[in-house]
Backbone as CSV, one residue per row, in Angstrom:
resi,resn,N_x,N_y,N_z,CA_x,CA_y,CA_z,C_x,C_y,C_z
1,UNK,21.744,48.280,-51.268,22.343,48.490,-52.594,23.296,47.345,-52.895
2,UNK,23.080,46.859,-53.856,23.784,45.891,-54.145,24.903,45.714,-54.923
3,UNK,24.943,46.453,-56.102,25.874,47.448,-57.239,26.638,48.570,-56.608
4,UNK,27.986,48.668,-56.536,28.976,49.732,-55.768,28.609,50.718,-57.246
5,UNK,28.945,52.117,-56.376,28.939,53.122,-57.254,30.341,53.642,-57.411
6,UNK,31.205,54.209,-58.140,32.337,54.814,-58.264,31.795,56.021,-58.933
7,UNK,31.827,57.300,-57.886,31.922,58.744,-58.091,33.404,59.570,-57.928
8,UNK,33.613,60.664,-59.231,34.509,60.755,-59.101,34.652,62.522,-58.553
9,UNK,35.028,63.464,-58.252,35.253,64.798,-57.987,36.224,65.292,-58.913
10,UNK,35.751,66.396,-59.870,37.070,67.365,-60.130,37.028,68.487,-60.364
11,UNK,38.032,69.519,-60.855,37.585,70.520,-60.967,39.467,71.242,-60.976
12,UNK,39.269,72.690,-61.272,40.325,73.641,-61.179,40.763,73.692,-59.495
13,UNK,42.143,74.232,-59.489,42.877,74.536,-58.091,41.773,75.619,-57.367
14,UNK,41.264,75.876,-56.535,40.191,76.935,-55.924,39.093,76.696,-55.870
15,UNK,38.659,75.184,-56.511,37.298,75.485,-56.999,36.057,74.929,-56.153
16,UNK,37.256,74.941,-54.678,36.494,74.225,-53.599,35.852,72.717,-53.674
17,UNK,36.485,71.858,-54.545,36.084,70.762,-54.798,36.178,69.439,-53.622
18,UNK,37.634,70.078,-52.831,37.696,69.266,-51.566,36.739,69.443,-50.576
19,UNK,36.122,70.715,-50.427,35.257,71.094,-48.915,33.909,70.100,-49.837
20,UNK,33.731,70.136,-51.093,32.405,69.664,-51.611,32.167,68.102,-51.421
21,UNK,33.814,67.696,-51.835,33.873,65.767,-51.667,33.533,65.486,-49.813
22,UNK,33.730,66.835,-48.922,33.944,65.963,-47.929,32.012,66.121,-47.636
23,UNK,31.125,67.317,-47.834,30.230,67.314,-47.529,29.504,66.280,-47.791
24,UNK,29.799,66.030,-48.936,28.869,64.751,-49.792,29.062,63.525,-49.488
25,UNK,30.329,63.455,-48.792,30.584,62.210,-48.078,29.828,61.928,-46.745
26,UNK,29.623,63.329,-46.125,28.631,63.453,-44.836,27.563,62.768,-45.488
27,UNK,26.708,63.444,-46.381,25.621,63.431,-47.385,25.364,61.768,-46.876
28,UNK,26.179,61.442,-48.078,25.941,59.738,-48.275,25.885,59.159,-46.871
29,UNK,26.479,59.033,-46.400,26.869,58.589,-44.810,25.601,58.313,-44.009
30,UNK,25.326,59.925,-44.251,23.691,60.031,-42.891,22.314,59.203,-43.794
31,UNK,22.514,58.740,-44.953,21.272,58.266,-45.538,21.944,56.473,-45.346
32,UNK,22.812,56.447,-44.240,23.173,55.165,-44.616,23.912,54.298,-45.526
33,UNK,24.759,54.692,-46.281,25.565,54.290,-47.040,26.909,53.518,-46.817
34,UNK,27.287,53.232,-47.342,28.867,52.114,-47.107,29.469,53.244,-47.834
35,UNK,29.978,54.209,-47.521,31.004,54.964,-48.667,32.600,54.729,-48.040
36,UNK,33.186,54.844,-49.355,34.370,54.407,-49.226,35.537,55.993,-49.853
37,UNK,36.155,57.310,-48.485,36.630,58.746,-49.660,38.337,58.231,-49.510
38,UNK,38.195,58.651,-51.226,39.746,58.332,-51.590,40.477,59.694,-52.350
39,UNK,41.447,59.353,-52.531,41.851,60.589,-53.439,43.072,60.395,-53.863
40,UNK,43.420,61.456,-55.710,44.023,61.541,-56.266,45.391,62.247,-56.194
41,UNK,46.415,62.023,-56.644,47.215,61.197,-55.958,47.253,60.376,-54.847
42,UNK,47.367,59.330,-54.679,47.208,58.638,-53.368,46.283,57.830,-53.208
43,UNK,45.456,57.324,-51.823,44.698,56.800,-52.045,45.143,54.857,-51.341
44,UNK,46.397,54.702,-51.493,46.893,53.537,-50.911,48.548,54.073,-50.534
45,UNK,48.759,52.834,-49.949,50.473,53.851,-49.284,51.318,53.953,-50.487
46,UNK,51.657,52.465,-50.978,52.888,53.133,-52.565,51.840,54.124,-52.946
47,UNK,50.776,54.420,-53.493,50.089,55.937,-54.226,50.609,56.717,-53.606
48,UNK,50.596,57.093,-52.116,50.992,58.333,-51.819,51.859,58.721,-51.303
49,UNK,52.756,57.754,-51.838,54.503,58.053,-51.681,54.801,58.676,-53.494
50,UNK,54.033,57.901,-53.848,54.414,58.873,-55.391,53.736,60.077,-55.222
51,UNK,52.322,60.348,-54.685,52.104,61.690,-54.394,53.116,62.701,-53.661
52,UNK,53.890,62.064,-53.053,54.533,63.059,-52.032,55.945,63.612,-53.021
53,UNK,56.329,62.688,-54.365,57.535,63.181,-55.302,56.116,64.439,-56.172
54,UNK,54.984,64.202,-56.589,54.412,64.839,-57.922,54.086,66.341,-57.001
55,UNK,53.624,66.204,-55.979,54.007,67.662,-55.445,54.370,68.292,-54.916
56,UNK,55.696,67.641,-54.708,56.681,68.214,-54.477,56.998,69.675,-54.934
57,UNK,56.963,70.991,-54.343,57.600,71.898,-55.025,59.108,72.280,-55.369
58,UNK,59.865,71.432,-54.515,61.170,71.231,-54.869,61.597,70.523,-56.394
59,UNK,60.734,69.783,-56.832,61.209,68.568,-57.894,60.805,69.745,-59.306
60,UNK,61.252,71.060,-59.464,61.115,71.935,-60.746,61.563,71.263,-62.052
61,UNK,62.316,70.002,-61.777,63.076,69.711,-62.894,62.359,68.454,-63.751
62,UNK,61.110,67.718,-63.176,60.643,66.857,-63.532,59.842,67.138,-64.915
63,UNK,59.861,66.324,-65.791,59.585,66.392,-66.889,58.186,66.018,-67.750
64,UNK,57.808,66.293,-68.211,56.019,66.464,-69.254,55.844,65.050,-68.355
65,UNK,56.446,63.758,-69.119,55.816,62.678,-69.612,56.390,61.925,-68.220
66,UNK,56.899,61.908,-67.567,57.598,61.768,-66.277,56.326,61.464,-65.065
67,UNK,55.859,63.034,-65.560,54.602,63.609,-64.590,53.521,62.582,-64.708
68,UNK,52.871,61.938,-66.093,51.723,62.077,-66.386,52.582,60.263,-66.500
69,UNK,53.441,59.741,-66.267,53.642,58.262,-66.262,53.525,58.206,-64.598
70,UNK,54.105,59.009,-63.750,53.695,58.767,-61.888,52.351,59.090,-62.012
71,UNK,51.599,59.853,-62.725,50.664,59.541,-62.022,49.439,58.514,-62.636
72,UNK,49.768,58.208,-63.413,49.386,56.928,-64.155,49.783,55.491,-62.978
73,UNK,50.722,55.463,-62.864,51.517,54.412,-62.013,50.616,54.589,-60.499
74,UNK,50.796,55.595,-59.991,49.543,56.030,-58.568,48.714,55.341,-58.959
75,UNK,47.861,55.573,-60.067,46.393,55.194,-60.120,46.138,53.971,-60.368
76,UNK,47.506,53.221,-61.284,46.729,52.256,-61.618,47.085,51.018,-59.853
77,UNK,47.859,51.296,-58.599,47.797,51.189,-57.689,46.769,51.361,-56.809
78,UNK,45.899,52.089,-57.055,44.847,52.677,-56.345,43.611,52.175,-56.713
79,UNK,43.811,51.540,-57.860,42.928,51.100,-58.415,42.267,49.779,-58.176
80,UNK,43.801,48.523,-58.453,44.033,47.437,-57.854,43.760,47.130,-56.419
81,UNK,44.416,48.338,-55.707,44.274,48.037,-54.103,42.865,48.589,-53.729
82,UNK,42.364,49.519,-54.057,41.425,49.962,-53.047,40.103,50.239,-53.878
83,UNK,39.843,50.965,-55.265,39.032,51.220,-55.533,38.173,50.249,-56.356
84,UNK,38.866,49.039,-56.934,37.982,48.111,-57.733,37.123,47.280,-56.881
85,UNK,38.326,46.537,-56.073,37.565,45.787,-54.697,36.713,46.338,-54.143
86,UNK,36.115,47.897,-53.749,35.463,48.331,-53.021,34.329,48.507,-54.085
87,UNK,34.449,48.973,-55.392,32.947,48.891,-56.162,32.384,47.124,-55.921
88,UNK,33.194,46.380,-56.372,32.781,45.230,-56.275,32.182,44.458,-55.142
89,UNK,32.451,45.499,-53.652,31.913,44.815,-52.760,30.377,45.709,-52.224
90,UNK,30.537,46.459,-53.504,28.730,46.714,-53.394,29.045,48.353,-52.516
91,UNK,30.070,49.286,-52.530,30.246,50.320,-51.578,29.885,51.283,-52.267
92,UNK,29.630,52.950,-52.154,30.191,53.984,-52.998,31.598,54.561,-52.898
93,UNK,32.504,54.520,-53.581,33.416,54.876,-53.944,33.524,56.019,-54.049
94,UNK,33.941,57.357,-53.311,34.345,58.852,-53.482,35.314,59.005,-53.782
95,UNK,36.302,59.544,-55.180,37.057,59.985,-55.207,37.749,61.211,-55.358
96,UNK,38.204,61.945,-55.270,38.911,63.349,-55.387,39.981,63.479,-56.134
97,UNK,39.607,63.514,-57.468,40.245,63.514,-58.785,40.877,61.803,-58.907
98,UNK,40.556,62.046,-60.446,41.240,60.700,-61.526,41.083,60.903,-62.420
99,UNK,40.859,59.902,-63.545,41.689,60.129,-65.076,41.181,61.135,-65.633
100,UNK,40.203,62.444,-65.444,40.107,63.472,-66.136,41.149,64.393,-65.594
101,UNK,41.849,64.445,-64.424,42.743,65.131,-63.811,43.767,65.478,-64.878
102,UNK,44.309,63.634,-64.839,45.367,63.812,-65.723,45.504,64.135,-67.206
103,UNK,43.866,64.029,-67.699,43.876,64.536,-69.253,43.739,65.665,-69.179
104,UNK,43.099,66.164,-68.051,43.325,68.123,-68.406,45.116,68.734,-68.037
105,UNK,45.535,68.244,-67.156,46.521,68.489,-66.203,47.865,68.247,-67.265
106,UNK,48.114,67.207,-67.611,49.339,66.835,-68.515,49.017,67.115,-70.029
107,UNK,47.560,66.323,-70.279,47.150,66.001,-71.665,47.201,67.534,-72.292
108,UNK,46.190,68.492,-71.408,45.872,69.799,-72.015,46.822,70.923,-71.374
109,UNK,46.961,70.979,-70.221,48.134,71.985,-69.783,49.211,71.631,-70.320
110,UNK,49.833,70.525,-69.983,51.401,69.987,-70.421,51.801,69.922,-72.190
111,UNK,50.461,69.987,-72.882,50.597,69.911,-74.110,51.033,68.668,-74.669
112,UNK,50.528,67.308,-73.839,50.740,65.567,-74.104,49.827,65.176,-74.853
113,UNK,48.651,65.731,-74.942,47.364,65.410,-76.179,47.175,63.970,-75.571
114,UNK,46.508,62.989,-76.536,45.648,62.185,-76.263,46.174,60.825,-75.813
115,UNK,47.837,61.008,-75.808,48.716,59.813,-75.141,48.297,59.505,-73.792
116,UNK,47.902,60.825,-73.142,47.703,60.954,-71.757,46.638,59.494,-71.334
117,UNK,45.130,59.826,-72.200,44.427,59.006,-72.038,44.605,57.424,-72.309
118,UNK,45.533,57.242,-73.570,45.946,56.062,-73.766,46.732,55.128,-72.605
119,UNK,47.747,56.116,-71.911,48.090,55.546,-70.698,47.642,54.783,-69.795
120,UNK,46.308,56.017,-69.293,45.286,55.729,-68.171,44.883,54.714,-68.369
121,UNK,44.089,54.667,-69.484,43.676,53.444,-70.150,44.223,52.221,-69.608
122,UNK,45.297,52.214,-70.016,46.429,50.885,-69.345,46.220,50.665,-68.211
123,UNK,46.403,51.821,-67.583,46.446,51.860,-65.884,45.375,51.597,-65.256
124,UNK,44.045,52.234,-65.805,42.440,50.930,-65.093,42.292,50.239,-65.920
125,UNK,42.435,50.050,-66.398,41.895,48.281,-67.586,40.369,48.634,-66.821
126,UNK,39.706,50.084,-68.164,37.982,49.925,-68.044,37.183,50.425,-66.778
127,UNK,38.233,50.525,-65.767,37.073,51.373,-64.417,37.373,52.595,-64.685
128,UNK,36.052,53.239,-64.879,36.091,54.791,-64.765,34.798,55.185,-63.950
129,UNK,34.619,56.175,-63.372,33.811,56.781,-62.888,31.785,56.295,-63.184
130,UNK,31.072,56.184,-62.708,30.049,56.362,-63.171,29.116,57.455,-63.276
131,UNK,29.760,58.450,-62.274,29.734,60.243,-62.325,30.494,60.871,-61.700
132,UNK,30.994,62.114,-62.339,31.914,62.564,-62.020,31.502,64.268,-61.961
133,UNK,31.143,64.731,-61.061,31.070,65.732,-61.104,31.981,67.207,-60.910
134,UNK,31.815,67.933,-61.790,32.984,69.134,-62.307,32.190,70.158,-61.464
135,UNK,33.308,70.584,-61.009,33.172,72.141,-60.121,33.979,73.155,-60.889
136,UNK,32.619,73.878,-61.502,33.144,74.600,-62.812,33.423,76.031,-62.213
137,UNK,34.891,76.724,-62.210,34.681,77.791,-61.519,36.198,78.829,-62.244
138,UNK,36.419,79.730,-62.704,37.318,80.422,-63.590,38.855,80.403,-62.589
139,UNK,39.412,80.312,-63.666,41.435,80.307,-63.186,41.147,81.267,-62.452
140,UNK,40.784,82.525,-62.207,40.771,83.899,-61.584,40.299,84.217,-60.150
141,UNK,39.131,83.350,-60.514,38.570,83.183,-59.091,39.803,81.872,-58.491
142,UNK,39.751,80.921,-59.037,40.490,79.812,-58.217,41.880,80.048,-57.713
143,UNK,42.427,81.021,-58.294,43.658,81.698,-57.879,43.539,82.686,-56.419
144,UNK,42.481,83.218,-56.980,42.473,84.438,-55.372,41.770,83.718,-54.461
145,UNK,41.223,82.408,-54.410,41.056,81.372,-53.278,42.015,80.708,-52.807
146,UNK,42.933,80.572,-53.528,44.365,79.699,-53.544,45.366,80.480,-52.536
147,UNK,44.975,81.605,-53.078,46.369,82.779,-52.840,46.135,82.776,-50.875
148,UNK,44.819,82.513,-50.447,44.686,83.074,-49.380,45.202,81.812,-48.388
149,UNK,45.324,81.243,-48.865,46.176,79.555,-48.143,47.344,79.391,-47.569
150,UNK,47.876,80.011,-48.975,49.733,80.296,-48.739,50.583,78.961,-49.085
151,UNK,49.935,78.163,-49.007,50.370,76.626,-49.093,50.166,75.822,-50.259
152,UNK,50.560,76.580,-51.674,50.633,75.910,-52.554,51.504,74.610,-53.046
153,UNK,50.995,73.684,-53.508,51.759,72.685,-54.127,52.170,72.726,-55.627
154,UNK,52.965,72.124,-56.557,53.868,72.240,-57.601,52.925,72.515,-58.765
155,UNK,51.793,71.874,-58.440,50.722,72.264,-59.578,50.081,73.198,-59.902
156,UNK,50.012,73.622,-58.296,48.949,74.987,-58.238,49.947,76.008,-58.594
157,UNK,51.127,76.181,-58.398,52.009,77.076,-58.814,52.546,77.184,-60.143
158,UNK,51.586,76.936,-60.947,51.482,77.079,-62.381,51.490,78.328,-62.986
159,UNK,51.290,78.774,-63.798,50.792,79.809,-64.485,49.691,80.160,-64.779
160,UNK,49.083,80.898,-64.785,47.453,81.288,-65.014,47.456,81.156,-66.364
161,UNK,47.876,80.681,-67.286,47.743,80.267,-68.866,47.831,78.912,-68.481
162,UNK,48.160,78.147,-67.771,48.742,76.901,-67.899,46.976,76.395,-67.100
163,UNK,46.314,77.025,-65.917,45.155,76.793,-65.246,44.269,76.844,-66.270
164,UNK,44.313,78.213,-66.742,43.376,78.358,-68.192,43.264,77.328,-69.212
165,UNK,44.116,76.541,-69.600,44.127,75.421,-70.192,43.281,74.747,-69.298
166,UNK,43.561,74.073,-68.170,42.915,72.876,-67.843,41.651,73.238,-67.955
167,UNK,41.294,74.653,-66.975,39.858,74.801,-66.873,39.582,74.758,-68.021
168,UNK,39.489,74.822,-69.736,39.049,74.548,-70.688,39.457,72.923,-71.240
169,UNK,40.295,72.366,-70.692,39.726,70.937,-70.992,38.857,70.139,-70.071
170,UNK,38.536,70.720,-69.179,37.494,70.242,-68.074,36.303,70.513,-69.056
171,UNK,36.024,71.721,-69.139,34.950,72.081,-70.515,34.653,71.186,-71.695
172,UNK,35.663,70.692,-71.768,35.535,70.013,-73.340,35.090,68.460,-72.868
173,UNK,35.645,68.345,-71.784,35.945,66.466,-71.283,34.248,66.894,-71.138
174,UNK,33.646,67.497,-70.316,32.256,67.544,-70.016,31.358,67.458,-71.466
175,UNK,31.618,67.953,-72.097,31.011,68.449,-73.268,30.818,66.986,-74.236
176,UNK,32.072,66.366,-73.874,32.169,65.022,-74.563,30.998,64.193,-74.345
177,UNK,31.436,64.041,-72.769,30.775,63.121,-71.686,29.735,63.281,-71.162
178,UNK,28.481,63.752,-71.324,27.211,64.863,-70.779,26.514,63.226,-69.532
179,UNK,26.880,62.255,-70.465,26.201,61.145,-69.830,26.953,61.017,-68.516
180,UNK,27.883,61.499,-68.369,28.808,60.794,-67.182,28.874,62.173,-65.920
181,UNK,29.583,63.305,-66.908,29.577,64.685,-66.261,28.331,65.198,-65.667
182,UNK,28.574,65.519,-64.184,27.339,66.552,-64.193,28.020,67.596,-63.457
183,UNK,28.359,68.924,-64.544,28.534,70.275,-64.258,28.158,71.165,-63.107
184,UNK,28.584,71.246,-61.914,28.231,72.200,-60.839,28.620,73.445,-60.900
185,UNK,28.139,75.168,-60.872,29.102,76.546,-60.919,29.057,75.952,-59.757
186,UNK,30.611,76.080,-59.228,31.177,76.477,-58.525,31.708,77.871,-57.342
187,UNK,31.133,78.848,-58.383,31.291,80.111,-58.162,30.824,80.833,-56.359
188,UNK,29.545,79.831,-56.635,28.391,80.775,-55.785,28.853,80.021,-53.965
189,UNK,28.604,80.141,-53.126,29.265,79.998,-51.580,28.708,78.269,-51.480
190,UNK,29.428,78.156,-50.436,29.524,76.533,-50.042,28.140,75.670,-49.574
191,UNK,27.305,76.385,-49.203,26.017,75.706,-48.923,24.943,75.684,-50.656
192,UNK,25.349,76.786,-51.046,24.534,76.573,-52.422,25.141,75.641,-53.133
193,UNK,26.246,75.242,-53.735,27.534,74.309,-54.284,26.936,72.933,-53.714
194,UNK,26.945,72.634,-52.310,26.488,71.502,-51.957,25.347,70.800,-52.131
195,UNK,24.321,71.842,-52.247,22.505,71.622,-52.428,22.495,71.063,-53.723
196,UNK,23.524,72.176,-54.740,23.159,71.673,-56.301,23.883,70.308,-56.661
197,UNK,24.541,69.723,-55.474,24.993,68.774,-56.027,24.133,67.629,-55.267
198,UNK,24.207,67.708,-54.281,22.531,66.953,-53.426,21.787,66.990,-54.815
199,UNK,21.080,67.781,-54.763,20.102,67.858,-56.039,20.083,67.042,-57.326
200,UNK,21.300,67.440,-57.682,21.648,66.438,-58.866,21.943,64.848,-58.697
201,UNK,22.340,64.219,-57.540,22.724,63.396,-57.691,21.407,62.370,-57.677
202,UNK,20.254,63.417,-56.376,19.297,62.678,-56.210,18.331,62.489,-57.612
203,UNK,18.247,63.407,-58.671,17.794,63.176,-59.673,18.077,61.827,-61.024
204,UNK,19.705,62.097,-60.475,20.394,61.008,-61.034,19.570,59.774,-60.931
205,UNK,19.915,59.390,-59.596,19.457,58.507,-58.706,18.508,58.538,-57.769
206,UNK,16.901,58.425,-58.635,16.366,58.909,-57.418,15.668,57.682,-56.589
207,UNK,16.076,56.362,-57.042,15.372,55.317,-56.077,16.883,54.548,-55.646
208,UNK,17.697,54.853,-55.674,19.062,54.446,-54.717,18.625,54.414,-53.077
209,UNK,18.781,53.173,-52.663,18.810,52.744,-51.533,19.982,52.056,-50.813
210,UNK,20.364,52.148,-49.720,20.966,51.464,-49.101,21.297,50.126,-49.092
C-alpha cells in the first residue's frame, strides 16, 4: 500500500468503541498492515498532558470554550507530531476519537454550535479522517455500561440530556457525511460489532493490499 489511510473511531460513552478500535487494530495487523493506534485526547506527550487537565474530574470549574480550545490545541499537536507524518509515510492511522468528538461534545452538548468546527479547522489545516466509523448505541444503554466500571471521567459524568445531545449530533454529523461515515449498531455483543465492521470496511476497500 502505498497511500496511508487515516481511520477515525467514535461514538457515545458505553458504546464500546474502545474494545472495537483495539480489535480492528488486531484485524489490520494479522493481514499485514503498518498500522499506526492513537487516540483522542492525547496521542503525543504535550497531547496527553492536556488530556490529563480535560478529564480531570476535579477541574468542575472549567469553562464551554476553554474545553473545546484544549482540545483543539491536543489535536492540532497530534496532528503535526504523529498523525500527518504517519499517513504520509504510507501507514493506517487508527484513531479513537477526533474532530467529530469535539463537534458533538462542545459544539452540540456544550451548546458552541458551529465555532467548534471552525476551530478544528485551524487546528488540522484539511486532515480529516477518510472513514470514520460511528458506534451507534443509545445514552441509556451507554450509561448502564458505564455505570458498571465505576471509573468515570469529567465527561462521562454528564447528564443524560447532555449524552442525549451528543448521541444526536453523532446522528446528524453521519447523516451529513454518508461518504465518510459508516454507521455500526452498536447495541448487539462484541463479536457481532466487530464482524460488521470487518465487513464494512472490506467492502469499502475491497482490493486494499499491503
Amino acid at each position: 500500500m502505498t497511500k496511508g489511510l487515516f481511520i477515525s473511531f467514535e461514538g457515545g460513552d458505553g458504546s464500546g468503541k474502545s474494545t472495537q478500535f483495539r480489535l480492528f487494530a488486531e484485524y489490520l495487523r494479522n493481514r499485514g498492515f503498518d498500522v499506526v493506534t492513537t487516540r483522542e485526547p492525547g496521542g503525543t506527550r504535550i497531547s496527553e498532558k492536556i488530556r490529563g487537565i480535560l478529564l480531570d474530574p476535579e477541574c468542575t470549574e472549567m469553562g464551554s470554550l476553554t474545553e473545546a480550545l484544549l482540545f483543539a490545541a491536543s489535536r492540532a499537536q497530534h496532528v503535526d507530531e504523529l498523525i500527518r507524518p504517519s499517513v504520509e509515510a504510507g501507514k493506517i492511522v487508527l484513531c479513537d476519537r477526533f474532530v467529530d468528538s469535539s463537534i458533538v461534545y462542545q459544539g452540540f452538548g456544550r451548546g458552541l454550535g458551529e465555532q467548534v468546527a471552525s476551530i478544528n479547522s485551524y487546528a488540522v489545516r484539511g486532515l480529516y479522517p477518510d472513514v470514520t466509523f460511528l458506534l451507534d448505541v443509545s445514552p441509556e444503554l451507554g450509561r448502564r455500561r458505564n455505570g458498571k466500571t465505576g471509573k468515570n471521567d469529567r465527561l462521562e459524568n454528564q447528564s443524560m440530556e447532555y449524552h442525549s445531545m451528543v448521541a444526536e449530533g453523532y446522528r446528524k454529523l453521519a447523516a451529513a457525511e454518508p461518504e465518510r461515515f459508516i454507521v455500526i449498531d452498536a447495541s448487539a455483543d462484541i463479536e457481532k460489532v466487530s464482524s460488521d465492521i470487518i465487513r464494512a470496511f472490506e467492502a469499502r476497500y475491497p482490493k486494499l493490499e499491503p
